[in-house]
C-alpha positions in Angstrom: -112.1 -169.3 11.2 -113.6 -170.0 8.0 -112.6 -167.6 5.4 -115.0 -166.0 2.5 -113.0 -168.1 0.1 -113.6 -171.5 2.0 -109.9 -171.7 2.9 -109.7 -172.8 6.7 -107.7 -170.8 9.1 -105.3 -171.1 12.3 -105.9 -168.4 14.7 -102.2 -167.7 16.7 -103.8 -165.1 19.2 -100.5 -165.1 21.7 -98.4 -163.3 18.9 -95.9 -161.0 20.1 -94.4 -158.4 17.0 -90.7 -158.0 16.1 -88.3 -155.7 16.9 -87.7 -154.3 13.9 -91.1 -153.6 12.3 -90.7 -156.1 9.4 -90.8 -159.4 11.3 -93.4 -161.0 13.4 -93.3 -163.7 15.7 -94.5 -166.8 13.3 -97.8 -166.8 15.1 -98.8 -162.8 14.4 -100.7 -163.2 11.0 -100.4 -162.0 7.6 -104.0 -161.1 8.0 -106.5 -159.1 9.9 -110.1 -160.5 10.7 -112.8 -158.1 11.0 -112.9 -158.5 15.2 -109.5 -157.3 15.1 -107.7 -161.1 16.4 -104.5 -162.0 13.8 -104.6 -165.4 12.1 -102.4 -167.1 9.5 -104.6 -168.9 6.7 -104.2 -172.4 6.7 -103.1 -172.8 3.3 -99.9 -170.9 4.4 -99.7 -172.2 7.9 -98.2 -175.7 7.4 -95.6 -174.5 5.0 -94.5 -172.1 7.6 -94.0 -175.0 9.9 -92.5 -176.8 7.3 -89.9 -174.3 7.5 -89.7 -174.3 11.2 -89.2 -178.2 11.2 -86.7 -177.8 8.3 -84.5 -175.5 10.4 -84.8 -177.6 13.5 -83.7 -180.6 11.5 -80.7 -178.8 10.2 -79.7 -178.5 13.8 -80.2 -182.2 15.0 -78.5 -183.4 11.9 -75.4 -181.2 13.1 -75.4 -182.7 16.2 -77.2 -179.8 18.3 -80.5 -178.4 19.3 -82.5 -175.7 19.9 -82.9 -175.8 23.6 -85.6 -172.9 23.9 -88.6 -173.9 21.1 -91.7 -171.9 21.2 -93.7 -169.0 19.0 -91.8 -166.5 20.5 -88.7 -168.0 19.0 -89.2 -168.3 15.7 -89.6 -165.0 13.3 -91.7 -164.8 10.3 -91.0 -162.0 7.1 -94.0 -161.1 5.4 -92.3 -160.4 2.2 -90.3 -163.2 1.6 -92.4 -165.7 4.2 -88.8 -166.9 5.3 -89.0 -168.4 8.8 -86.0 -167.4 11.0 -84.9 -169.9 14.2 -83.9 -167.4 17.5 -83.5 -167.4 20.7 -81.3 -170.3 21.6 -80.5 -171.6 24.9 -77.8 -174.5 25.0 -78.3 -177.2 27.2 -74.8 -178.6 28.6 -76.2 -180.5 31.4 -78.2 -182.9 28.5 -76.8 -185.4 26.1 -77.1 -184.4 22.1 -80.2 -186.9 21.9 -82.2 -186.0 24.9 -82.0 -182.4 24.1 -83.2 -183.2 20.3 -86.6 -185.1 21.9 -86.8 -182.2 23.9 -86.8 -180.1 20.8 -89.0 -182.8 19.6 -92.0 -182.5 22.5 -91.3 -178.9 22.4 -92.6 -178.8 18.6 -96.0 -180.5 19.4 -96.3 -178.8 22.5 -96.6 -175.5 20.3 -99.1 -177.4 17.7 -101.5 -178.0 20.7 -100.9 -174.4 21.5 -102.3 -173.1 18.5 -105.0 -176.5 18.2 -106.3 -175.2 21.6 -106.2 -171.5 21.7 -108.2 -171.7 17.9 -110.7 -173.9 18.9 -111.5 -171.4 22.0 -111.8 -168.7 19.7 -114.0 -170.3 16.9 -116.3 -171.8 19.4 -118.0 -174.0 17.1 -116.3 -173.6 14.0 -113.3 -175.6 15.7 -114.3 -178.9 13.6 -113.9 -177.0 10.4 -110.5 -175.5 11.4 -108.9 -178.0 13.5 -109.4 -181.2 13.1 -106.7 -181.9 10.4 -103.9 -180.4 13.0 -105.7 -182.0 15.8 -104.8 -185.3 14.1 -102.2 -184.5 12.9 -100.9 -184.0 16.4 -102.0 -187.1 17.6 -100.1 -189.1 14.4 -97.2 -187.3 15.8 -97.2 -188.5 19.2 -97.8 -191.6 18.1 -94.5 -192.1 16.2 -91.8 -194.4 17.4 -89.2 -192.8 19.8 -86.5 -194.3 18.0 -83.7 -191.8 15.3 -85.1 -188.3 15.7 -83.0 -187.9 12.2 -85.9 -189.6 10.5 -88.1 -187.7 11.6 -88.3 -185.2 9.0 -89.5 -187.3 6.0 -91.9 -189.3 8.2 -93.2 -185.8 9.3 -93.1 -183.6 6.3 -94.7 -186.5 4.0 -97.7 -186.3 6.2 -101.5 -185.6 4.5 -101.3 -182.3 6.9 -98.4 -181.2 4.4 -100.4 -182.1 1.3 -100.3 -178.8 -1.0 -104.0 -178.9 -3.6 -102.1 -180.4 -6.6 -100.9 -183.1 -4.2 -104.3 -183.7 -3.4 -105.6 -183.9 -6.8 -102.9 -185.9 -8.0 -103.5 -188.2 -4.8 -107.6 -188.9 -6.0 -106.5 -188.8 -9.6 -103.6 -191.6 -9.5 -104.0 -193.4 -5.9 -107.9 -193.5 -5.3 -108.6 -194.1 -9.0 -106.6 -197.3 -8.7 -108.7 -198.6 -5.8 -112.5 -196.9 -7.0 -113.8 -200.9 -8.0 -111.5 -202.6 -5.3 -114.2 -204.3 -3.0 -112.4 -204.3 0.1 -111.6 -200.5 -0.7 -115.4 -200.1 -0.9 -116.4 -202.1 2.4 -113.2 -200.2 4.1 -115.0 -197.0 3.2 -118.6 -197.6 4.0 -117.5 -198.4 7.4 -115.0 -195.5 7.9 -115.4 -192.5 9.3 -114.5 -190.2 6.0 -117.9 -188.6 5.7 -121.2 -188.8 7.3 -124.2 -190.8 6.9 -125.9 -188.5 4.6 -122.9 -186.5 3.6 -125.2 -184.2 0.6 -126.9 -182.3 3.4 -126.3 -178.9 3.6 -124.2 -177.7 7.0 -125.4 -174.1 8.1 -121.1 -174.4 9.8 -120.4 -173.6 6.2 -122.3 -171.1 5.0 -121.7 -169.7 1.2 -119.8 -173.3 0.6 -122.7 -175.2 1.0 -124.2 -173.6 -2.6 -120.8 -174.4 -4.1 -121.6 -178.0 -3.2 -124.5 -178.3 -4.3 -123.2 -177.0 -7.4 -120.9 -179.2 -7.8 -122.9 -181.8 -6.8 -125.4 -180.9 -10.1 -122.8 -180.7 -12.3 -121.7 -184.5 -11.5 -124.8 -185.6 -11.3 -125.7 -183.9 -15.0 -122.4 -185.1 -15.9 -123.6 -188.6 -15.3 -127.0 -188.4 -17.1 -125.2 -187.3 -19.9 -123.5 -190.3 -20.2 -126.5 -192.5 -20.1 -128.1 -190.6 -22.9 -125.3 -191.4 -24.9 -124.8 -195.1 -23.9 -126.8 -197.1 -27.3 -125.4 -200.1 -26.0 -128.0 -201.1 -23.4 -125.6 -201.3 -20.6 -126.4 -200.5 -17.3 -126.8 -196.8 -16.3 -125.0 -194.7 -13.8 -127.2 -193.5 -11.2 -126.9 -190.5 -9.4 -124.7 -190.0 -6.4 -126.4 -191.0 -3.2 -126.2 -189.1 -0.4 -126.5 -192.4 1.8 -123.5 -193.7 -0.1 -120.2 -192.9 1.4 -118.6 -194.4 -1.5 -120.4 -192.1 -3.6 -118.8 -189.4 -1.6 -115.4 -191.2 -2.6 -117.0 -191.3 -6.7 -117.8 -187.4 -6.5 -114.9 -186.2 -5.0 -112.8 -188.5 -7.5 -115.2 -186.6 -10.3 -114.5 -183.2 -9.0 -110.9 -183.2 -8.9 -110.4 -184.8 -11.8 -112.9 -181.9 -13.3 -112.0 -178.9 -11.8 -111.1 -177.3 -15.1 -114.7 -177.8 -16.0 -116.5 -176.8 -12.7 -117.4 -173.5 -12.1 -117.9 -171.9 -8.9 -117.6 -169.6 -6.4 -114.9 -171.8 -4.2 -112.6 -173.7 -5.1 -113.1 -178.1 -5.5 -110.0 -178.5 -3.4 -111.4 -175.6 -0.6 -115.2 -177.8 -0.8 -114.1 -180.8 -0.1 -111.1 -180.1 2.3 -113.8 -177.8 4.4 -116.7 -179.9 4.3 -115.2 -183.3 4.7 -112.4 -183.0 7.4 -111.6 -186.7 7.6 -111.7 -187.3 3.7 -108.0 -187.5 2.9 -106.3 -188.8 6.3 -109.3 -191.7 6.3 -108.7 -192.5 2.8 -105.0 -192.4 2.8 -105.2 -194.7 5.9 -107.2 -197.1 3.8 -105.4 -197.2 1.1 -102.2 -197.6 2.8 -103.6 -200.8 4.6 -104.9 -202.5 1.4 -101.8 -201.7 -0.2 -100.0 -203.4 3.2 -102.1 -206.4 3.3 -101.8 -206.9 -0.9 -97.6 -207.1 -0.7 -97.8 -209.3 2.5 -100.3 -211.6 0.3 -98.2 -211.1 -2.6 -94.7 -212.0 -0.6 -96.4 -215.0 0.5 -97.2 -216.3 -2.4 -94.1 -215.5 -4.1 -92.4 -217.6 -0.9 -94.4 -220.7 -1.6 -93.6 -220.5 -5.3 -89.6 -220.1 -4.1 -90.4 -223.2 -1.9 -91.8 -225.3 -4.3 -89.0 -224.5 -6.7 -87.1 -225.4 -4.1 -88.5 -228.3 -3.5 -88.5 -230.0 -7.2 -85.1 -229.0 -7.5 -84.0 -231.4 -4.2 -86.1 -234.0 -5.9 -84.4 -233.3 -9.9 
């Protein structure tokens, strides 16, 4: 559910409390919504299951397992938000690898716990809660059963993982590289990052939708600006069309790399992470195939250069 400060939320309604008063079972939240349900925010969630899949790494890389993963077997402290593994159960009848995997399908069987039991709740808020672990799920099942040991970095350096300054860093360094790029640009208009008139307000997001807008004005003012001050007769910047998804691309690239200068009521990284779900996994995916296809291009080229080096030497 969509919190009053734009930050997305994972509802864990099937939390059961600890023993002792001061630790919860990971999926009883830190806060209370007004209906009385529990739900962790989502900016604290995935580092909480960072920490789960950091101790259940510790134990494959020692050669053992868990045996018994599920909410109920994991403990969350408030104070410290230190994630505690319990609840073992040893499997002697399976081999050290096919108890990991089953560790392994355990984990994503609790991820479409929480994916399915939150989008039941929010009724149609679900697309601006759940999509990012929703794919993020299906990324994970779609890895290669091949070293569970590797799992972790291929897991843990996902987008889902991303904290804000990773974000910012990512449109600041990566996307900047790739804003004139014309594949990058045809990649995008056909992607799936943003809809096809992406500036209309959504009444799903309530108060956000003035933060975009302001946000929106401030680029756009931003940009006329410039053009006042261009003498030179060059062309001048337009303002961001809504039909335009690489505009979308532009303005988020503007807004991070102004936040300092923005104000509003939300924050850039909560706007653009709520309103356009897809925005970083599509982009990254783009990127990451451009960047794929340039060093196979590259490697072929630098092949045919080895070749004809070889070549002239055979003749020499």
């Amino acid at each position: 559910m969509a919190g009053e400060d734009g930050n997305r939320a994972v509802l864990c309604q099937s939390a059961m409390g600890g023993d002792d008063g001061n630790k919860a079972a990971l999926c009883q939240s830190t806060v209370d919504n007004k209906d009385g349900t529990k739900f962790i925010t989502e900016l604290i969630w995935p580092f909480l299951f960072r920490e789960t899949f950091d101790g259940v790494d510790f134990l494959w890389r020692n050669r053992t397992h868990h045996g018994n993963l599920s909410w109920r077997a994991l403990l969350y402290e408030r104070a410290t938000q230190i994630v505690t593994l319990c609840d073992f159960q040893f499997k002697e009848t399976a081999s050290p690898e096919i108890a990991q995997w089953e560790d392994w399908d355990a984990i994503i069987a609790m991820l479409r716990a929480v994916a399915e039991e939150a989008a039941v709740f929010n009724g149609t808020l679900d697309e601006i809660c759940f999509d990012e672990l929703s794919e993020f799920i299906l990324r994970l099942t779609g890895l290669p059963r091949e070293n569970i040991l590797s799992m972790r970095e291929t897991v843990l350096q996902d987008v889902f993982f991303w904290t804000p300054s990773e974000r910012t860093h990512f449109f600041m360094i990566k996307v900047q590289e790739f804003l004139k790029n014309t594949k990058f640009i045809s990649e995008v208009e056909k992607s799936d990052i943003c809809s096809s008139q992406w500036d209309s307000p959504e009444p799903r997001l309530g108060a956000l939708n003035k933060s975009f807008d302001a946000v929106l004005e401030h680029c756009n003012d931003y940009r006329a600006q410039l053009n006042h001050l261009d003498r030179g007769g060059n062309t001048k910047v337009p303002k961001f069309s809504g039909t335009k998804k690489m505009d979308c691309v532009s303005l988020a690239y503007a807004a991070y790399t102004h936040q300092n200068q923005i104000h509003v009521n939300h924050s850039i990284d909560a706007i653009f992470r709520v309103k356009f779900v897809r925005l970083f996994v599509g982009l990254n995916q783009i990127i990451k195939s451009l960047e794929t296809t340039v060093g196979a291009e590259h490697k072929g080229v630098t092949d045919g250069a080895d070749d004809a080096e070889t070549s002239n030497a055979m003749e020499e």
